[in-house]
C-alpha positions in Angstrom: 117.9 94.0 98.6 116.3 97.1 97.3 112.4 97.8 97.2 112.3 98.2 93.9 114.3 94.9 92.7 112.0 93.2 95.0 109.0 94.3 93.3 110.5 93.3 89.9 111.4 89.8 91.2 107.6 89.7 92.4 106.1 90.8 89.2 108.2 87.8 87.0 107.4 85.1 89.9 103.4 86.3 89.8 103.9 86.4 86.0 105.5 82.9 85.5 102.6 81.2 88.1 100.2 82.7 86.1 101.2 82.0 82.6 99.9 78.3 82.9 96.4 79.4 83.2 93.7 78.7 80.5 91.9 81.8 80.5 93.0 84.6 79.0 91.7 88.2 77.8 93.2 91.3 76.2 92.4 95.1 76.8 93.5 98.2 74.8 92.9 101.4 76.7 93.1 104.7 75.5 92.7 108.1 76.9 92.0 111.9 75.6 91.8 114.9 77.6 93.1 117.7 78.8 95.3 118.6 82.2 94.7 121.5 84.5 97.4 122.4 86.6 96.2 123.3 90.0 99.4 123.8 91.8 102.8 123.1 91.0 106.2 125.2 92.5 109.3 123.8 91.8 112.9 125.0 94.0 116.9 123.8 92.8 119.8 124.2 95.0 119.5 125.8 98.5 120.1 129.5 97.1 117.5 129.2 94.1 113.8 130.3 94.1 110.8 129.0 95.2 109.3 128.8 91.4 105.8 128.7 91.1 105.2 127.6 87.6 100.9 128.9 87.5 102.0 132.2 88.6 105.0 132.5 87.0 106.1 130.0 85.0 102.7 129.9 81.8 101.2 126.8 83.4 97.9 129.2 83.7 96.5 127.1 81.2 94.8 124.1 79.9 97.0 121.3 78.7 96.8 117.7 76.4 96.6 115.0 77.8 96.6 111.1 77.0 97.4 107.8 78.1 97.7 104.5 76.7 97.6 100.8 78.7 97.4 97.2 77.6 96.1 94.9 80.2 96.1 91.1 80.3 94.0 88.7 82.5 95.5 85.5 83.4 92.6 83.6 84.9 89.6 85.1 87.0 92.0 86.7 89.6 95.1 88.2 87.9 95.9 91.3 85.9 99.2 92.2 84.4 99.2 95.9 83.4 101.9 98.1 80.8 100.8 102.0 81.1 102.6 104.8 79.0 101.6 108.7 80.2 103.1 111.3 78.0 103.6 114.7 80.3 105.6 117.4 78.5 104.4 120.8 79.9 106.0 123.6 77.6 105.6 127.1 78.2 106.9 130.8 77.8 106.6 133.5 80.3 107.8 137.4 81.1 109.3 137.3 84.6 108.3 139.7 87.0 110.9 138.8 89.3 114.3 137.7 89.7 114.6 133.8 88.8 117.3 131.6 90.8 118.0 128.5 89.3 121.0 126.1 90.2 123.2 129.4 91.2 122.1 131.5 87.7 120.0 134.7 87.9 117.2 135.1 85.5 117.1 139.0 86.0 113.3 140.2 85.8 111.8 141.2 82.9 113.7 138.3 81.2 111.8 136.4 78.5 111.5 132.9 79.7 111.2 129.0 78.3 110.0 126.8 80.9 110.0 122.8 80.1 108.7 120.1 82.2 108.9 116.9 80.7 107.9 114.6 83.1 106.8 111.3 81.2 106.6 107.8 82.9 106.1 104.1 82.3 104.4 101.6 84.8 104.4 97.4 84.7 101.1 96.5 87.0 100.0 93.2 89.1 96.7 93.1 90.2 94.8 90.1 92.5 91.1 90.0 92.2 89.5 89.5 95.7 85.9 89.3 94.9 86.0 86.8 91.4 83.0 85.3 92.2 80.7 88.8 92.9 79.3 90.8 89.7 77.8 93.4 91.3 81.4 94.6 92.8 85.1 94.2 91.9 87.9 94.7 94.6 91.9 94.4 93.4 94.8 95.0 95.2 98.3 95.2 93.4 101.7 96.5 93.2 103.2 99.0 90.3 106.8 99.5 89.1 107.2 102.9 87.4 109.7 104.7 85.9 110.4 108.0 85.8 112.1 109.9 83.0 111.9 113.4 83.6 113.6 116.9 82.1 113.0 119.9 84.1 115.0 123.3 81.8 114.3 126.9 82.3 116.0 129.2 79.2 115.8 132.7 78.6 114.3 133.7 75.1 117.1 134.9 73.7 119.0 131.6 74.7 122.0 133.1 76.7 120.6 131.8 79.9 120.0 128.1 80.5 120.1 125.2 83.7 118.4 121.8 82.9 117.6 118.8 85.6 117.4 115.3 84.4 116.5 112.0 86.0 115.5 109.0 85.4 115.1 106.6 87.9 112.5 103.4 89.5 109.5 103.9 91.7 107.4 101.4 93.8 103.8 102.2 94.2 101.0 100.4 95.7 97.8 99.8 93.8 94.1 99.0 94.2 91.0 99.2 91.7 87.0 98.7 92.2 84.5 98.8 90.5 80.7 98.8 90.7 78.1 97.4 88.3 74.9 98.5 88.2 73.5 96.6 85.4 75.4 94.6 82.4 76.0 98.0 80.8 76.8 101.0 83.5 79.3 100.9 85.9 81.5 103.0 88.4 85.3 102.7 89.0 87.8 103.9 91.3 91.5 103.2 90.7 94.9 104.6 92.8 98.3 103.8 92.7 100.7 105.3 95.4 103.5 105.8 97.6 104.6 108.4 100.1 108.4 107.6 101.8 112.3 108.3 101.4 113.9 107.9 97.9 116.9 105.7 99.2 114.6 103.6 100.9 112.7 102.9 97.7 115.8 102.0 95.2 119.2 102.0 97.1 120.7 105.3 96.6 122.2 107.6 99.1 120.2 110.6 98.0 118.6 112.3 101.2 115.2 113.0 99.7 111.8 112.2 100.4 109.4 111.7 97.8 105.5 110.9 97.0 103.3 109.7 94.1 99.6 109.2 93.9 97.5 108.6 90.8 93.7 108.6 91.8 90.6 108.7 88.9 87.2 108.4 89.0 85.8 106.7 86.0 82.3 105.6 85.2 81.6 104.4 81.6 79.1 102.3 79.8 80.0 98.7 78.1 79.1 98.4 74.6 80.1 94.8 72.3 83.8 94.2 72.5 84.5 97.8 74.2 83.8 100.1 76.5 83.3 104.4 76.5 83.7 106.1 79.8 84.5 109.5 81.0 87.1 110.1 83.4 88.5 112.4 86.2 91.9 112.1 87.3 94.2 113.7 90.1 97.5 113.6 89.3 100.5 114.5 92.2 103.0 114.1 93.9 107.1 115.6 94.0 110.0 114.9 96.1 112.3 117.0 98.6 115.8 117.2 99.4 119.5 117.1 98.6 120.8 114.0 95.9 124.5 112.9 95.9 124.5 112.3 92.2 125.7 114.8 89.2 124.7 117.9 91.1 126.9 120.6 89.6 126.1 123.3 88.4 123.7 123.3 92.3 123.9 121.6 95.4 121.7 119.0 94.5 118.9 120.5 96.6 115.7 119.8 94.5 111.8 120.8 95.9 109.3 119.8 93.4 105.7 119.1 94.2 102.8 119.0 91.4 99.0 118.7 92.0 97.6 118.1 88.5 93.8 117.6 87.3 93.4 115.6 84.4 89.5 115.1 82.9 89.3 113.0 80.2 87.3 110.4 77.6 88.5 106.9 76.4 87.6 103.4 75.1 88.4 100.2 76.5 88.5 97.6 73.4 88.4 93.6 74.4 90.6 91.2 72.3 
């Protein structure tokens, strides 16, 4: 059976144990920020160009950012997540050298329209492992997400124009602490990721290799029902190789990695 069905069969048998329980409590999260892209060079079909989207492509600057969550604790030990992270990167460039994309030449000098919509949705299970400490909290989990992603390059006056589109599911591992120091203040670390091949992880015979990791830093101070912190986020990951799927008008060769830095505020209110 495939990794990711697994996981989903998982997440409903964790959910439908822990339904029964008494206790349980209600988080709305929110996030506001802004994203830095620190790296990010993008390559489709064999023949096309190694793109690098900060030097090239208008991703020299500073960038939105949110990201909303609902959690749900079933008992002292058990966390159901939902997560929703908008990531549309849009941007306009002059080209200094010839573009490649999926076998069309973007000659230099070309006005350019770079999209990189990259959104995704996540579904969370966490198990406490240190319920009974209050000075420390330790969880480890699994994550479902899914990717829905549009990758289009156009030239300004719109004669010119590939597009890359997938959607697809992605198994992560996921752990969280956290560290009190007083009723109030706290620290907390929190990571989801995954490094290994793409048909290993849902089924398909695509020949690519691919990686996520979503790592932050967070430290925030607990006031009544909610909570403020500040937060500092490094967002990557990308994939590489050839997929057997709609690949015309390319090979289906795709090298996309990202390395994104995200610092942000939110609140954290308690139902």
């Amino acid at each position: 059976m495939l990794l990711s069905k697994k996981l989903l069969i998982i997440i409903s048998i964790i959910t439908q144990s822990c339904i029964a329980s008494d206790y349980v409590k209600f988080r709305g999260i929110a996030e506001f920020g802004f994203l830095s892209v620190l790296s990010h060079q993008i390559q489709l079909s064999k023949t096309g160009t190694n793109f690098d989207y900060v030097e090239d492509g208008g991703q020299d600057v500073l960038f939105p950012a949110t990201r909303f969550s609902a959690e749900m604790d079933i008992g002292k030990r058990n966390t159901i997540i939902l997560l929703y992270q908008p990531l549309r990167l849009e941007t306009q460039n002059l080209l200094e050298h010839n573009l490649i994309v999926d076998n069309l030449t973007f000659p230099d000098s070309t006005g350019i329209k770079c999209l990189y919509d990259f959104p995704f949705y996540r579904a969370s299970y966490l198990r406490e492992l240190l319920s009974e400490n209050s000075s420390y909290k330790l969880a480890i989990g699994l994550t479902l997400q899914i990717r829905n992603a549009t990758i289009s390059f156009e030239s300004a006056d719109g004669t010119r124009y590939r597009t890359n589109r997938d959607v697809g599911l992605v198994p992560a591992l996921k752990v969280r602490g956290y560290k009190n120091f007083s009723e109030r203040y706290f620290i907390g670390l929190e990571a989801d990721g995954i490094y290994a091949p793409v048909s290993y992880l849902n089924g398909s015979d695509n020949e690519v290799v691919g990686a996520i990791l979503d790592a932050s830093l967070r430290a925030g101070a607990n006031i009544r029902q909610g909570t403020l912190f500040v937060n500092a986020r490094y967002l990557g990951g990308g994939a590489t190789g050839t997929s057997t799927n709609d690949i015309w008008p390319g090979d289906g060769y795709v090298k996309n990695w990202l390395h994104f830095l995200i610092v942000s505020t939110g609140f954290i209110y308690t139902f």
